[in-house]
N, C-alpha and C positions, 0 to 999 in steps of 0.2 A: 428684797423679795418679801412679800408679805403671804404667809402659811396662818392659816386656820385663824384669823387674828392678832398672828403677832408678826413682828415685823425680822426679817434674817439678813444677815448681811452676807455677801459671798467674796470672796478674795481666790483671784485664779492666779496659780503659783506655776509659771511654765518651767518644767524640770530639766529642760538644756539649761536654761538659765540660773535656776537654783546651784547645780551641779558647778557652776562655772564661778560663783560667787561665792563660794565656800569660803569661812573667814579664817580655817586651820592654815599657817603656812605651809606645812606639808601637804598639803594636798594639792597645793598651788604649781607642784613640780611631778603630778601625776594627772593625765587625761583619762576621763572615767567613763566608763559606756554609761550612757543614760535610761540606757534598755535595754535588753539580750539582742545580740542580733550575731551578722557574720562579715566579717571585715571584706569587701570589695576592692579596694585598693589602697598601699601604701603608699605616700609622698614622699618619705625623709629616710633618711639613715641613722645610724648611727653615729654620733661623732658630727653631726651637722649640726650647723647654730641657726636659731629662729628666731624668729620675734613673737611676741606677744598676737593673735590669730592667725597666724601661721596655719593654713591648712596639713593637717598631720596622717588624716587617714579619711576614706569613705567609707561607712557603714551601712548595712542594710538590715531594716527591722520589717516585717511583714510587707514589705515592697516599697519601703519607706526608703528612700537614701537618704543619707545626714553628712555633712562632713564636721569631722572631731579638727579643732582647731586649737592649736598651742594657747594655754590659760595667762601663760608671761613668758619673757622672753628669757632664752637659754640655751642648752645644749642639748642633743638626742643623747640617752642614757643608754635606752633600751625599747625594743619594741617588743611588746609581751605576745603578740599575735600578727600571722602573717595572713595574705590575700585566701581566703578558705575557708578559712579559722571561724567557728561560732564562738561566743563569751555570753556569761550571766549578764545581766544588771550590776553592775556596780561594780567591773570588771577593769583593773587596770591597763588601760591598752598601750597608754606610753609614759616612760617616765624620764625628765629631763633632770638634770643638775644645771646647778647657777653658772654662769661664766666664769671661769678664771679656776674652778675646780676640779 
């Protein structure tokens, strides 16, 4: 893009994506809201094993639905919000442990 003479370059970072690519391993075993919103429906349980995008839950942000999809594969730990529920940005919505633990 070229402004007033000079020339800018622009780099679009899509923040499902960002979120999901996180290089902490911690974070690898927690699904994140990507935006505030209010959970619509739950898939999993507790105590159930998934794979790696595993549909985990459906969210709604300003009439947007998104489904949160398991980051690797594992176990349901815990579900931090149920069908109702609104969360922040940056909200832990689920978090799994590795297999065998």
């Amino acid at each position: 893009m070229h402004i007033r003479g000079r020339t800018r370059i622009l780099h679009y970072r899509d923040p499902l994506r960002t979120l999901a690519c996180a290089n902490n391993e911690a974070d690898h075993l927690l699904a994140s809201a990507p935006m505030p919103g209010l959970v619509v429906t739950t898939s999993v349980s507790p105590g159930q094993p998934v794979s790696a995008g595993t549909a985990l839950m459906k969210i709604e942000s300003i009439k947007l639905e998104t489904i949160i999809r398991s980051p690797r594969d594992g176990v349901i730990d815990r579900i931090h919000f149920n069908g109702g529920e609104s969360f922040e940005r940056g909200a832990v919505l689920v978090t799994l442990s590795e297999e065998g633990r």
